[in-house]
C-alpha positions as CSV (number, residue, x, y, z in Angstrom):
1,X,12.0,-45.2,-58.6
2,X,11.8,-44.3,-62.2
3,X,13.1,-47.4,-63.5
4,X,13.5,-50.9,-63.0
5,X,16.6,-51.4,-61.1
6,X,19.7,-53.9,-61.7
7,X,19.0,-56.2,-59.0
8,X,21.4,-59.7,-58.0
9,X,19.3,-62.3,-56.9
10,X,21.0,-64.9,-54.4
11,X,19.3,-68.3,-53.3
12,X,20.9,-70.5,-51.2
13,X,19.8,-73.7,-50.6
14,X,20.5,-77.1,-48.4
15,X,22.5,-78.4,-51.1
16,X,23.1,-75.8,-54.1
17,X,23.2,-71.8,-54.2
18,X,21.2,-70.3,-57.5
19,X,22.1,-66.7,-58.5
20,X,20.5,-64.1,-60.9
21,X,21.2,-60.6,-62.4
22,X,17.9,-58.8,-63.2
23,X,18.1,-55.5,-65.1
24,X,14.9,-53.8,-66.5
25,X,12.7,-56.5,-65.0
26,X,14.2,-59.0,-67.0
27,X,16.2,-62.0,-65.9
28,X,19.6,-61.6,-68.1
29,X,21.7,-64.4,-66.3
30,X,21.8,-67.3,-63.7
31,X,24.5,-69.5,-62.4
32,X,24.2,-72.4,-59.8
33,X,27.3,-73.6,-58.0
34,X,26.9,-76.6,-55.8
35,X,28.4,-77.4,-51.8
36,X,28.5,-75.4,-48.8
37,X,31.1,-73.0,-50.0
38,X,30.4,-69.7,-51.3
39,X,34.2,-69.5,-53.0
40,X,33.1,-72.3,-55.3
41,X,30.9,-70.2,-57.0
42,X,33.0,-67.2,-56.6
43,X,34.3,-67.5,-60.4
44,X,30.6,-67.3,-61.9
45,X,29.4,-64.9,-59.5
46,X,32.0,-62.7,-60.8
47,X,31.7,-63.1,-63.8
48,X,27.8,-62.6,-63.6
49,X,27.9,-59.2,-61.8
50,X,31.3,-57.7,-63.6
51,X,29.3,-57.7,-67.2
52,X,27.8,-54.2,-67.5
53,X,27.0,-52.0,-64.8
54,X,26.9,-53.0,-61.5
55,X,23.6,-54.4,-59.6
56,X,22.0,-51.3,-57.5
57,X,20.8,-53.9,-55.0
58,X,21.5,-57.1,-54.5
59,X,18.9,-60.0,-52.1
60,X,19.7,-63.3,-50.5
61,X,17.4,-65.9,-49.7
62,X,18.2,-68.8,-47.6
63,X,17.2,-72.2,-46.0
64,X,20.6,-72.3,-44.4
65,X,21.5,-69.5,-42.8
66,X,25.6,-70.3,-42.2
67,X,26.1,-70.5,-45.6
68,X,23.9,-67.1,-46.3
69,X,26.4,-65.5,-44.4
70,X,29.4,-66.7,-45.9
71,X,27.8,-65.7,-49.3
72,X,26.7,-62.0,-47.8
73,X,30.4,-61.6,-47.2
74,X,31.4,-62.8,-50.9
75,X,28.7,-60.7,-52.1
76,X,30.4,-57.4,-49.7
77,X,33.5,-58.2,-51.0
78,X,32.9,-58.1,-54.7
79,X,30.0,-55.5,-54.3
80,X,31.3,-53.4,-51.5
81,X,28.8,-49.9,-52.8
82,X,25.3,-52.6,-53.2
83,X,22.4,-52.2,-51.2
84,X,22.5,-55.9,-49.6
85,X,19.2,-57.1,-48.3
86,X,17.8,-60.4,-46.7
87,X,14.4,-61.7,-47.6
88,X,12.4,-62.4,-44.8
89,X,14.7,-59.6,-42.6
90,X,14.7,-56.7,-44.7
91,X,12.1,-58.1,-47.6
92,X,8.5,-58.6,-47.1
93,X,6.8,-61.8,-48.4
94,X,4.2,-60.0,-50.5
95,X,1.5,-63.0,-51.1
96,X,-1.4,-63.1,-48.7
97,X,-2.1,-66.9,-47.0
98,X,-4.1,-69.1,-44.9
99,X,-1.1,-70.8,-43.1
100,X,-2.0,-71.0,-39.1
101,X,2.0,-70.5,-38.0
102,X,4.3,-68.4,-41.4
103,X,7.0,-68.3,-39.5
104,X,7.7,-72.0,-39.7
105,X,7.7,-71.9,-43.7
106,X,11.0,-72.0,-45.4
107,X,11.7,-68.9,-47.4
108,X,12.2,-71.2,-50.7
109,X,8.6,-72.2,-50.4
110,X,7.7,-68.8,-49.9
111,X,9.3,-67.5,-53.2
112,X,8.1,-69.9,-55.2
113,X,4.5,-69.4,-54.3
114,X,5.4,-65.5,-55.4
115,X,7.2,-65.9,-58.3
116,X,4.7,-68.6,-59.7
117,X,1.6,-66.6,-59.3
118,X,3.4,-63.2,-60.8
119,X,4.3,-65.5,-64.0
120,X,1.0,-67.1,-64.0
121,X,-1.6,-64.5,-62.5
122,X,-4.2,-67.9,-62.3
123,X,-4.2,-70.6,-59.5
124,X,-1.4,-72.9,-59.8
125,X,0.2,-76.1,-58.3
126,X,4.4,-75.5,-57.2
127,X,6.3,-78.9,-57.6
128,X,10.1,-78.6,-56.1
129,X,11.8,-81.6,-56.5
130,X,15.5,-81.3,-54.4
131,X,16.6,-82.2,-51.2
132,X,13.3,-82.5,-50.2
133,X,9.8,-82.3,-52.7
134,X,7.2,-79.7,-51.7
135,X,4.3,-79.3,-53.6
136,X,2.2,-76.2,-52.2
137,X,-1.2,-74.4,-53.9
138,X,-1.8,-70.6,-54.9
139,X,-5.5,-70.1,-55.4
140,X,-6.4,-67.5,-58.2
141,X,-6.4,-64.8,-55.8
142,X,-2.7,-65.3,-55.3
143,X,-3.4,-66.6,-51.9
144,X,-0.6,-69.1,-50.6
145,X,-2.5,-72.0,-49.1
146,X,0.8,-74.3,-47.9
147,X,0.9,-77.9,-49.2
148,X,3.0,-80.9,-48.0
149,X,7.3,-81.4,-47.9
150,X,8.5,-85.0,-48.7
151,X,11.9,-86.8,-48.5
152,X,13.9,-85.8,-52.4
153,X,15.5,-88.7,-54.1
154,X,18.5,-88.6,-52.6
155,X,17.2,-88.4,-49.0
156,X,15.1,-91.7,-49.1
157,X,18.0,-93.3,-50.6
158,X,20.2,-92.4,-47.8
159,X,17.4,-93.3,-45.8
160,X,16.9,-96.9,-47.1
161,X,20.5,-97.2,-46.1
162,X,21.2,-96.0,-42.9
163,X,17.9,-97.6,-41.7
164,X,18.8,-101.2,-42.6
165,X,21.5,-103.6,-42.3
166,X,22.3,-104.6,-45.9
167,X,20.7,-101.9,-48.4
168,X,23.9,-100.0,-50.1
169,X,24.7,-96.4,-50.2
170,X,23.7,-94.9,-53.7
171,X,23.7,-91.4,-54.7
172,X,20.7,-91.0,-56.9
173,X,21.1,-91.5,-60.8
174,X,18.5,-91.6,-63.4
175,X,17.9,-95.8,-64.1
176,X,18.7,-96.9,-67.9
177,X,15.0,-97.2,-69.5
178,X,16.3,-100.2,-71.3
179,X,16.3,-102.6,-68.4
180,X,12.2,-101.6,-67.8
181,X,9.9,-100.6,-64.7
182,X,11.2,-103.6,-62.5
183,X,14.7,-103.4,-60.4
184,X,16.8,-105.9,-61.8
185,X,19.0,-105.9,-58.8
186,X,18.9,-104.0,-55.5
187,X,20.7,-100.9,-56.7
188,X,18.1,-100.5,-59.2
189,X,15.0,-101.2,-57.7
190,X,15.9,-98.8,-55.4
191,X,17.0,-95.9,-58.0
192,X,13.1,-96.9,-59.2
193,X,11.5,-97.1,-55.6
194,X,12.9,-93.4,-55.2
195,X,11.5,-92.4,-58.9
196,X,8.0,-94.4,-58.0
197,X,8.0,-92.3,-54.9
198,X,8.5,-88.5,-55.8
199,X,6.0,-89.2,-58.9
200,X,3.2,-90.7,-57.2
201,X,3.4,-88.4,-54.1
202,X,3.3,-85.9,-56.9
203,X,0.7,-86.6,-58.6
204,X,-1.9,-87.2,-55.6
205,X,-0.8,-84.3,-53.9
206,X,-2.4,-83.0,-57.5
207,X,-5.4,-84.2,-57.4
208,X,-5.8,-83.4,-53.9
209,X,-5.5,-79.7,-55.2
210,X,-7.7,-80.0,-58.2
211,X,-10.4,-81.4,-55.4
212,X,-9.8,-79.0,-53.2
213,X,-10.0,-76.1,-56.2
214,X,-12.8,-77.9,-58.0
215,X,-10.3,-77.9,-61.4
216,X,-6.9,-78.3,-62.1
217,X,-4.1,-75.6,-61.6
218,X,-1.6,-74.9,-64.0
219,X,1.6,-77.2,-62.7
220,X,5.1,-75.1,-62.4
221,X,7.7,-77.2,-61.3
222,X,11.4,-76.4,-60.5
223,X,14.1,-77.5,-58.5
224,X,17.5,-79.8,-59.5
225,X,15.6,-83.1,-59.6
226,X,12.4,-81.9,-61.5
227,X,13.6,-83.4,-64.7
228,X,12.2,-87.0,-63.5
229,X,8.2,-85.5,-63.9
230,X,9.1,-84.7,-67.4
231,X,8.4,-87.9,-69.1
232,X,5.2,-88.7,-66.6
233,X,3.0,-85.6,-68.0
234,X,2.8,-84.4,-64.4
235,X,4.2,-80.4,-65.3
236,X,3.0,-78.0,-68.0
237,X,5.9,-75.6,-67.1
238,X,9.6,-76.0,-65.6
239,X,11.0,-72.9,-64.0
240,X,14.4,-73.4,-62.8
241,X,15.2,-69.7,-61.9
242,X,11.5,-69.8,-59.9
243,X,12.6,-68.6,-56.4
244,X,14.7,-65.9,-58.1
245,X,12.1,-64.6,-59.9
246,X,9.9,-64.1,-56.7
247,X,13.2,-62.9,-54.8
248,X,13.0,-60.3,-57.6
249,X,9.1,-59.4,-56.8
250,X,10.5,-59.1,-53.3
251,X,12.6,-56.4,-54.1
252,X,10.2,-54.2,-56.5
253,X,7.3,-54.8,-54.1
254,X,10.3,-52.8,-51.3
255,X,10.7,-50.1,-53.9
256,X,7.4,-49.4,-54.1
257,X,6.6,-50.9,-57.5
258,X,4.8,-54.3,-59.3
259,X,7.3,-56.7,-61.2
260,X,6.5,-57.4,-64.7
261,X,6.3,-61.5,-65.3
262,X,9.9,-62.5,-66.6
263,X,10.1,-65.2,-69.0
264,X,12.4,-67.6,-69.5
């Protein structure tokens, strides 16, 4: 292939679906659209792939394989002459690793092993805070060494509900700083048991890897929910287009060719 090809990039996720045009090995454009239904992002999708020419190849990615084919069709409709490929099916995971079973690793996890270590070429720590947290280690041989999945905000809210009589049902919003670090009802101390949670799971699943690697990695986080690390210190970078960017390596490692870094 003599140049770098105009590639749509489709992940679909448990709860949100993340798209984004490549062209030139260069991330132009992303768009998210939320809920199980592919026609709710059809208007951004559109408009994504209808600027310019039309992507030469076009990858999906998914953790929830109904919806992936519901957004295969969408994308068959719109692009009926693109090369449609699967990751995992027709795309390779090109990242070596020490895992004893891959096949039981979510394709998400996967990519964002890939696309941190082609942005950072060093060892690094991958935080993604959504549904559920995963924070997993590439060593600086690019080597993929797993890590540990956790309940997301949202899930040990639900959670706290369902398993007891009188805790209410809350969908997770960020607490008003003004009222300070202790729940001033139960709503509250809940919305902060959930933050107190996801951070300090975070952070010992950190220094567990900086033990383990004898320093600390560099810390690329990304998912919906990985705004509440910000103010703690715990990332050096945020990557929201991160499994994108390793669908993308994906793809150029098919075609027989090394994807540049892409910046943000």
């Amino acid at each position: 292939m003599n140049h770098a090809p105009r590639i749509l990039t489709i992940a679909v996720g448990n709860t949100r679906t993340r798209a984004g045009l490549f062209d030139g090995g260069q991330l132009l454009e992303s768009v998210v659209f939320q809920g199980s239904d592919p026609n709710h992002g059809r208007q951004s999708l559109e408009r994504l792939i209808t600027e310019g020419q039309a992507p030469e190849m076009a990858a999906i990615a998914s953790v929830n394989d109904s919806v992936a084919e519901r957004v295969g069709d969408l994308v068959r409709e719109l692009l009926p002459d693109t090369c449609l490929a699967r990751v995992g099916r027709d795309l390779d995971m090109p990242i070596r690793h020490t895992l004893d079973d891959p096949s039981t690793v979510g394709h998400d996890r996967w990519l964002n092993a890939i696309g941190a270590f082609s942005r950072t070429r060093q060892a690094c720590v991958i935080v993604d805070v959504g549904t559920a947290v995963t924070v997993d280690f590439v060593d600086g041989e690019g080597v993929f060494h797993g890590g540990v999945i956790f309940p997301g905000l949202n899930m040990m809210l639900r959670a706290l509900h369902e398993g007891t009589a009188a805790l209410p049902e809350l969908t997770f919003a960020m607490p008003d700083r003004s009222r300070g670090a202790l729940g001033k009802d139960t709503a509250h101390a809940m919305m902060l048991g959930a933050i107190v949670a996801v951070r300090g799971g975070v952070r010992t699943q950190l220094e567990q890897c900086a033990h383990l690697y004898g320093a600390y990695p560099q810390i690329i986080a990304t998912g919906g929910d990985a705004a509440i690390l910000e103010e703690e210190g715990l990332i050096e970078h945020f990557v929201p287009d991160l499994q994108l960017i390793g669908m993308h390596v994906c793809v150029m490692h098919a075609a027989g060719e090394d994807a540049e870094s892409t910046d943000e």
